[in-house]
C-alpha positions, 0 to 999 in steps of 0.5 A: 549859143550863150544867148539860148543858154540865156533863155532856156534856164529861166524858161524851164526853172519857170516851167518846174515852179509852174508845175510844182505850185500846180501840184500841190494848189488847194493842198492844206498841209493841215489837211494832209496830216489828218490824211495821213492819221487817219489812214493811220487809224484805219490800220490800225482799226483792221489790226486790232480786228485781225489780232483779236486785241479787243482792248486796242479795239475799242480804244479806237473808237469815241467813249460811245462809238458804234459799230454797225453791221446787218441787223446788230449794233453795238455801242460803247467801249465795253460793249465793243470789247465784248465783241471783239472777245466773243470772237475771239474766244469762238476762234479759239474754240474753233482751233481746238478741234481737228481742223483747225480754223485759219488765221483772220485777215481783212483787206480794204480797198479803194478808200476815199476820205470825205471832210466834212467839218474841222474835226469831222470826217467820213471813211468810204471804202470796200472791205474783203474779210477772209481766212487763211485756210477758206479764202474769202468768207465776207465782203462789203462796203462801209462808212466810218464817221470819224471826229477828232477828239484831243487832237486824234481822230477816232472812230464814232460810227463804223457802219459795214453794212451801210443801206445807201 
């Protein structure tokens, strides 16, 4: 008994480091951080969006990030704020009336992060928006080229309405 004792131990401490060193080859500890932070800033993106914090907004963004969706492009912190703004100032009007208009949500779903440099990486993901009182009003895919400028990643190309 004491001999399989022998054998069993070191069998099954070689089988967790066996497994765990296979979990966690070709993870760069690097690499999952920037993971981490750009998940970070794409909820940060939808609750800046939601909220109708145009500031915050167009803080995600590089000095001369764009967002793309069909048919219009809009380019640049100033310009970005603007659109943030403009629809808000139009969901306010909207809430003035009888029926009221209902609170603005976007879901994301299915996202894949794609490296493409050291500081450059690409957003892949199926959005939904809706409104609390309609259901679903939009949906589509998009593709965010993301750069990380001083140690933070920020959002340089937002595209919704991607052809390919």
């Amino acid at each position: 008994m004491d001999r399989l004792r022998l054998l069993v131990f070191p069998t099954a401490a070689l089988a967790a480091l066996i497994l765990a060193s296979s979990c966690t080859a070709g993870k760069d500890p690097a690499r999952i951080e920037d993971r981490v932070a750009i998940e970070q800033l794409m909820w940060d993106y939808i609750q800046a969006l939601d909220s109708g914090d145009a500031e915050r907004y167009a803080a995600l963004f590089t000095p001369e990030g764009e967002f793309k969706g069909v048919n219009m492009s809009v380019k640049g912190h100033d310009a970005l704020k603007n659109m943030i703004a403009g629809s808000g100032e139009a969901r306010a009007a909207a809430n003035q009336g009888d029926a009221p208009a209902g609170r603005l949500y976007h879901v994301v779903t299915n996202p894949h992060i794609e490296f493409i440099g050291q500081d450059r990486a690409r957003f892949h993901a199926y959005w939904m928006g809706a409104l609390s009182d309609r259901g679903v009003t939009s949906a589509g895919r998009e593709v965010n080229d993301l750069v990380r400028v001083d140690g933070r990643w920020l959002i340089d190309v937002r595209d919704v309405a991607p052809k390919d």
